[in-house]
C-alpha positions as CSV (number, residue, x, y, z in Angstrom):
1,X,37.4,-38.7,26.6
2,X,38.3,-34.9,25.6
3,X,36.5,-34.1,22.3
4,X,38.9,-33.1,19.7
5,X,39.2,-29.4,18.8
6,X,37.2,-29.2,15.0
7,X,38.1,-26.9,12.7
8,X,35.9,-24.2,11.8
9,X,36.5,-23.1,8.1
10,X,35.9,-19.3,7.2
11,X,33.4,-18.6,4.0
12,X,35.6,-17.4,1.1
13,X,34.8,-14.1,0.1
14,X,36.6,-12.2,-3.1
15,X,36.9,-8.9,-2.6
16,X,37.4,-6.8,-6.6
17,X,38.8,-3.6,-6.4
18,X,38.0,-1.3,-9.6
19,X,39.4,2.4,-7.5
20,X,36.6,5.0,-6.8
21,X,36.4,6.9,-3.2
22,X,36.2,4.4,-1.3
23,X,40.1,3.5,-1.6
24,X,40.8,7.2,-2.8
25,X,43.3,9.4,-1.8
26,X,44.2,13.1,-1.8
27,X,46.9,14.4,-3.6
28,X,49.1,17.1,-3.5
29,X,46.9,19.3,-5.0
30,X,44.0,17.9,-2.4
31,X,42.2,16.4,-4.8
32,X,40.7,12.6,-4.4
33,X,42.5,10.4,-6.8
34,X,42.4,6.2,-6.5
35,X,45.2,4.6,-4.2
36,X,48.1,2.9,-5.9
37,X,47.8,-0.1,-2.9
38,X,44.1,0.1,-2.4
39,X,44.3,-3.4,-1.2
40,X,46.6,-2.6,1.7
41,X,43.7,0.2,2.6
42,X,41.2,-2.7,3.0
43,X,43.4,-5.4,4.8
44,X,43.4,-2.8,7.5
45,X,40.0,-3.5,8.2
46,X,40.5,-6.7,10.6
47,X,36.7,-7.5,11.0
48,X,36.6,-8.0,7.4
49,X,39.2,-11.6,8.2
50,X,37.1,-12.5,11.2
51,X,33.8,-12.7,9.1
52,X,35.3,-14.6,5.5
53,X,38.5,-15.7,4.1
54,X,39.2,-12.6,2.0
55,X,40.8,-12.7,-1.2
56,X,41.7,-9.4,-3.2
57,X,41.8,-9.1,-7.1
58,X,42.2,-5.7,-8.5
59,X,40.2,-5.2,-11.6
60,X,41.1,-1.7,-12.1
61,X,42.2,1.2,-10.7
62,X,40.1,4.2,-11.8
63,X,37.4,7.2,-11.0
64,X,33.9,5.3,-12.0
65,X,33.1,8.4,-13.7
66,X,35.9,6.5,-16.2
67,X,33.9,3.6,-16.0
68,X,32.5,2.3,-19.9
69,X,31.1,-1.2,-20.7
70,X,34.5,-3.2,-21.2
71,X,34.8,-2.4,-17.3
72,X,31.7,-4.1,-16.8
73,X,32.4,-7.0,-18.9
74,X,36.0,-7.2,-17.0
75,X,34.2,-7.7,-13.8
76,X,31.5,-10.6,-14.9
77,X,34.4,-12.2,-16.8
78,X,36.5,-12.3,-13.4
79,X,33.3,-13.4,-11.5
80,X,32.4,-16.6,-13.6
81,X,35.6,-17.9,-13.9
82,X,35.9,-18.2,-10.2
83,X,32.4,-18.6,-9.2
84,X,33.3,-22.0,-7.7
85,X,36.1,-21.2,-6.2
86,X,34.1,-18.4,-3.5
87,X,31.3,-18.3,-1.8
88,X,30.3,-14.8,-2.4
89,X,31.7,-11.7,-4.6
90,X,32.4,-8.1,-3.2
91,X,32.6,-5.1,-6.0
92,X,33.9,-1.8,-4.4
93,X,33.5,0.8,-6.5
94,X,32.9,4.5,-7.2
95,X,29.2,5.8,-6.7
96,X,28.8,7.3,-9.9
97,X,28.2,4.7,-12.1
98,X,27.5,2.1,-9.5
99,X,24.1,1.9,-10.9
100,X,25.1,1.3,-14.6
101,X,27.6,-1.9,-13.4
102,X,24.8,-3.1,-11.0
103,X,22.8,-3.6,-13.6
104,X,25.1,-4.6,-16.2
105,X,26.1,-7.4,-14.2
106,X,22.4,-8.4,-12.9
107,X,21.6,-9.2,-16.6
108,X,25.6,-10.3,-17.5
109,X,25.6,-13.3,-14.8
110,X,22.5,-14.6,-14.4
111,X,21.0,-17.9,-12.9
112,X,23.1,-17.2,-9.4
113,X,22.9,-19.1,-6.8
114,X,25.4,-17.1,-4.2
115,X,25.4,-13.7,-3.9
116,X,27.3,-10.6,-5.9
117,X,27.6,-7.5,-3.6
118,X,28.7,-4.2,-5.1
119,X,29.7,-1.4,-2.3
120,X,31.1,1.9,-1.6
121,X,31.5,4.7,0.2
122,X,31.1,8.8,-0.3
123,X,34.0,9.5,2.2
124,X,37.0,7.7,1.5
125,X,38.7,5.0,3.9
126,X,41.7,7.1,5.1
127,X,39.4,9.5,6.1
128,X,37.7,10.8,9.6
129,X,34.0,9.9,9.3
130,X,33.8,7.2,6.5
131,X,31.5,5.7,5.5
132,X,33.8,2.5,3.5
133,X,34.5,0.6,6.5
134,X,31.0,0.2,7.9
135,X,29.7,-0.5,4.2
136,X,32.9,-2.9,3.4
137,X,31.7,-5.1,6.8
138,X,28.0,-5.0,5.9
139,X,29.0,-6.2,2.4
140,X,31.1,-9.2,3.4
141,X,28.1,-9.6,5.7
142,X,25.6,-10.0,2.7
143,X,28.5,-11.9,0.6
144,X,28.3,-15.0,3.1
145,X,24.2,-14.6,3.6
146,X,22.0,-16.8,1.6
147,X,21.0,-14.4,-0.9
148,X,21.9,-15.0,-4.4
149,X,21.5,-11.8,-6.4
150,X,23.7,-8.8,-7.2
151,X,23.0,-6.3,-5.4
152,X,24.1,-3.3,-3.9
153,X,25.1,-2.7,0.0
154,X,24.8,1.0,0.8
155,X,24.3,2.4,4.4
156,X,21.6,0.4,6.0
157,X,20.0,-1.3,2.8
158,X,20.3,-4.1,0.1
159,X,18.9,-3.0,-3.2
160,X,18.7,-5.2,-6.2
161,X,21.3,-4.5,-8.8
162,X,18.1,-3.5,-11.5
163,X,16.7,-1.3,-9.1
164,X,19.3,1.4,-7.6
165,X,19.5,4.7,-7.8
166,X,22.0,7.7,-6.2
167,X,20.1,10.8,-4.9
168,X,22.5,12.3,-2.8
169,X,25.8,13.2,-3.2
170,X,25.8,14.0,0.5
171,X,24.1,11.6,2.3
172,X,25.4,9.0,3.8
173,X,22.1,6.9,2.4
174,X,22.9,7.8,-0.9
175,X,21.1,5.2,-2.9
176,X,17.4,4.1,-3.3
177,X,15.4,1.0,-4.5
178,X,13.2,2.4,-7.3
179,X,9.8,1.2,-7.9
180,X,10.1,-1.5,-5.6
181,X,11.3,-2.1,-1.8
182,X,14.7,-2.8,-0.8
183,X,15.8,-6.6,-0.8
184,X,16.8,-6.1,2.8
185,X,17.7,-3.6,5.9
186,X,21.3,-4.2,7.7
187,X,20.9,-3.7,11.3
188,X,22.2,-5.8,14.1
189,X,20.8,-8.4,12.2
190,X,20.3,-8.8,8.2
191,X,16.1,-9.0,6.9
192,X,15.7,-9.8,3.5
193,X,12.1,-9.2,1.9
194,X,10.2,-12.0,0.3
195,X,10.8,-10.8,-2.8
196,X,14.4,-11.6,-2.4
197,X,16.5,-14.9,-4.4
198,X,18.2,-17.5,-2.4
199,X,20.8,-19.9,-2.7
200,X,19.8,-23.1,-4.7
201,X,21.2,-25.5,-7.3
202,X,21.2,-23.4,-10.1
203,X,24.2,-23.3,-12.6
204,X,24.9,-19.6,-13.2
205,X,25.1,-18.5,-16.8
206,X,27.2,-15.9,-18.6
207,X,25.7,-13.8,-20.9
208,X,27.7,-11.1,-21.6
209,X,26.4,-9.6,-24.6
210,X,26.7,-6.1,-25.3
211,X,26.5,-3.2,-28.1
212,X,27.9,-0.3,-26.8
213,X,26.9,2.5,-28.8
214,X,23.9,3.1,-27.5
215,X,23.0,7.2,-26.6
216,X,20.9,8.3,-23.8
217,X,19.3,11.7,-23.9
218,X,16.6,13.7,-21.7
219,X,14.1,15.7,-23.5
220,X,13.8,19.2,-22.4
221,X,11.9,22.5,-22.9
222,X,13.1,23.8,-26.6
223,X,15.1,20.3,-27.4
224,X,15.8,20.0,-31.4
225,X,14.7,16.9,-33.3
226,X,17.7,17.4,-35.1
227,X,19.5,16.2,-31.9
228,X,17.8,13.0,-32.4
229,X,18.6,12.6,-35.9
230,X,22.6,13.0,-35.7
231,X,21.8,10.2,-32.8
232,X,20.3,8.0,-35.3
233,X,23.0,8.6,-37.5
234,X,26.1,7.4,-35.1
235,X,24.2,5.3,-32.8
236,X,22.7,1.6,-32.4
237,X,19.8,2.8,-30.6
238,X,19.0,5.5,-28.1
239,X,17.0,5.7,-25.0
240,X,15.1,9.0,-24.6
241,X,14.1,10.0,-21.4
242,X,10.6,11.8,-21.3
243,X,8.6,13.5,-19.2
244,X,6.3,12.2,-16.9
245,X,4.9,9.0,-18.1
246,X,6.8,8.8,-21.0
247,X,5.3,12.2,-22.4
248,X,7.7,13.9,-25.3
249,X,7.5,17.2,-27.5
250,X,5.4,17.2,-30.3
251,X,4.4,20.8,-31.4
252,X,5.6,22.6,-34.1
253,X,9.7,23.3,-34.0
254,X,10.1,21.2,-31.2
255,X,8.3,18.0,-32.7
256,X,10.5,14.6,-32.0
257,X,8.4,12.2,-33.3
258,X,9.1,12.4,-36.9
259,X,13.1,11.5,-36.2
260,X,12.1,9.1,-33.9
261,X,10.3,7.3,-36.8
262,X,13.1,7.9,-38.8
263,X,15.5,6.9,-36.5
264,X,13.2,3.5,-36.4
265,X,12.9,2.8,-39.8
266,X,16.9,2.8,-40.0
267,X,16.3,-0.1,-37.3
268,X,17.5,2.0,-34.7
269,X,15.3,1.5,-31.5
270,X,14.1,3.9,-29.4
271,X,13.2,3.4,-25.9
272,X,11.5,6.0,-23.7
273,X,11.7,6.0,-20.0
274,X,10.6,8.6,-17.6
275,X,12.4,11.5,-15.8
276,X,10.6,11.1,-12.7
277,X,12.7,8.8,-10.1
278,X,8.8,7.2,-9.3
279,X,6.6,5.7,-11.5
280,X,6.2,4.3,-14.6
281,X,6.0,4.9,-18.4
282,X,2.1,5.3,-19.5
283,X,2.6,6.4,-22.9
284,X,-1.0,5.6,-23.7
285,X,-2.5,8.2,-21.6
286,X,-1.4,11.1,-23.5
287,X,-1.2,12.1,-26.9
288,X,2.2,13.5,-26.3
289,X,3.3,9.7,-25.5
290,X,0.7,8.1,-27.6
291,X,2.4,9.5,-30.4
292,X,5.9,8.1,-30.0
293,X,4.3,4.6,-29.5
294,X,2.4,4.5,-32.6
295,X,6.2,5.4,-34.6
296,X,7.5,2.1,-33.0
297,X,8.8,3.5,-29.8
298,X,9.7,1.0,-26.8
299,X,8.2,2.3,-23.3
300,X,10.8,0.7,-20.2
301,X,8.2,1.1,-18.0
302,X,9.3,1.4,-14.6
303,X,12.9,0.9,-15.2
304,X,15.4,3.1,-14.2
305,X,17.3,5.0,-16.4
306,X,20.7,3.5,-16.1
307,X,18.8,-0.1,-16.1
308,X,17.4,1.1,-19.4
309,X,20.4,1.9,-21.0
310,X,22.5,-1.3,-20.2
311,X,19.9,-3.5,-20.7
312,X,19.6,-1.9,-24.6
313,X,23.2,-2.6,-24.9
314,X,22.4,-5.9,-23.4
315,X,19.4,-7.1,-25.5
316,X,21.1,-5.6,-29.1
317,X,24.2,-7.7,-28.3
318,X,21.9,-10.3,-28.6
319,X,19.6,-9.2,-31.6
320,X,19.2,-6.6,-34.3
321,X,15.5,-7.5,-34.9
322,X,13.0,-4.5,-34.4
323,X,10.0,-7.3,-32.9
324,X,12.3,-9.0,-30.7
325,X,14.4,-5.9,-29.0
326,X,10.8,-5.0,-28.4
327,X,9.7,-8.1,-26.6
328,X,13.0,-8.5,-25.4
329,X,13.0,-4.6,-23.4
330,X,9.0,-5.2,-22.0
331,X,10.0,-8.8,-20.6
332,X,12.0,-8.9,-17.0
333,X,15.0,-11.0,-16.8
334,X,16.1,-10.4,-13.2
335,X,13.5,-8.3,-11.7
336,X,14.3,-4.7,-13.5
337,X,10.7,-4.0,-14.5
338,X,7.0,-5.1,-13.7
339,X,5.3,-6.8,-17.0
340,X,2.3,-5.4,-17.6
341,X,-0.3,-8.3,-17.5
């Protein structure tokens, strides 16, 4: 007796579009601009069917460097509502601020247990010699793996959503994993590192809290502490990002500590990261950092920049309290910074 022919049922993937170069085109002028149809850009990428069941939401349609917070809360919000409805998420979106919605969404949807893959490309798909298609596949790829993270797909690696960072605007590598290895390598196959998250049982939360008005600023030879102060004035909190470990001005004209203790006792928090794309705030070690810490000021360790930033909008749409936002910022939630033991 023949066996009967069994069905073999495709992984649903959703595919959000939100415009950037990967779906870009040039216009008249030759300028890149976002696609009116990007979705017809990417259903012309067949492999795409063959690995998932592909559906297409557009989110938005826009340069990332247009990108603010409400964007990121668009994409979680879409996310959650159809998290059982997919087996994995794809994100394509502009370079730019790829790191700022990586990690916005990291602390945003939390307690995953399939994966969120955000992708891109530097040349767009229409293009000779891009770079979308190949990341597109390898996403989709990750999408149906057993990871359960966000993350981003760029070139050959998977980098936790906490822990990317663009350094080239050339390269076809253009992001890094900071202070930490990559999750994974694509090659012909897909090898994640032990420090990666699998599926499991979990029950994914939302937690989309977030205070936008939050500055970033990096010191620099000459800065004014008067800079800081009109900060102070129009912002929930800042992030400051120092030299070295952590290390900030404090002679004579160019002295910021006094309106960072100002800025403090108005309960706005002040966090200070480091320039360096390696390494970690050590505040201690100086007297240049030792100095902002003894004002109130928060160190983010070995966080990124960008993580820094969103995850201060993150923790003070959660809490206004000086002790806590401080707890809160030296505790990791999904892997964006090494607690000091």
């Amino acid at each position: 007796m023949l066996e009967q022919n069994k069905t073999i049922t495709k992984p649903k993937v959703l595919l959000l579009t939100t415009g950037g170069t990967i779906t870009m085109l040039k216009n008249t002028n030759g300028a890149l601009q976002p696609c009116e149809d990007a979705a017809s850009l990417i259903k012309a990428i067949p492999e795409l069917s063959s690995l998932a069941e592909i559906e297409i939401l557009p989110i938005v349609n826009i340069d990332s460097s247009n990108f603010t917070p409400s964007e990121w809360l668009k994409i979680a919000k879409a996310i959650f509502q159809r998290m059982k409805d997919f087996d994995g998420f794809v994100v394509a979106h502009g370079t730019d601020t790829m790191c700022y919605t990586s990690a916005a969404l990291s602390f945003m949807l939390q307690e995953l247990n399939k994966p969120i893959v955000i992708t891109g490309a530097q040349v767009p798909l229409e293009e000779i010699g891009s770079d979308g298609r190949s990341n597109l596949i390898n996403a989709v790829r990750v999408a149906i793996s057993n990871l359960a993270e966000v993350v981003i797909v760029f070139g050959s690696q998977i980098i936790r959503g906490t822990r990317a960072k663009k350094v080239s605007a050339f390269d076809m590598q253009a992001f890094v994993s900071v202070n930490e290895n990559p999750l994974g390598t694509i090659g012909l196959s897909i090898k994640y590192d032990d420090s990666a998250h699998f599926r499991s049982k979990k029950k994914p939360l939302l937690r989309a809290f977030l205070k936008d008005d939050i500055a970033m600023i990096p010191v620099y030879p000459g800065i004014k502490p008067q800079i800081i102060d009109y900060l102070a004035q129009s912002h929930s909190g800042i992030v400051i990002e120092g030299y070295g470990a952590g290390n900030l001005p404090t002679d004579d004209n160019i002295n910021i500590i006094p309106a960072i203790k100002s800025a403090i006792e108005r309960n706005v928090p002040v966090v200070v990261c480091t320039q360096c794309i390696l390494g970690s705030t050590e505040m201690e070690l100086y007297q240049v950092g030792r100095a902002a810490l003894d004002v109130g000021a928060i160190p983010a360790m070995d966080m990124t920049p960008e993580t820094t930033m969103v995850k201060l909008m993150w923790v003070l749409g959660q809490t206004d309290d000086l002790q806590s936002i401080d707890s809160m910022m030296q505790k990791s939630f999904v892997g964006e910074l090494h607690e000091v033991k």
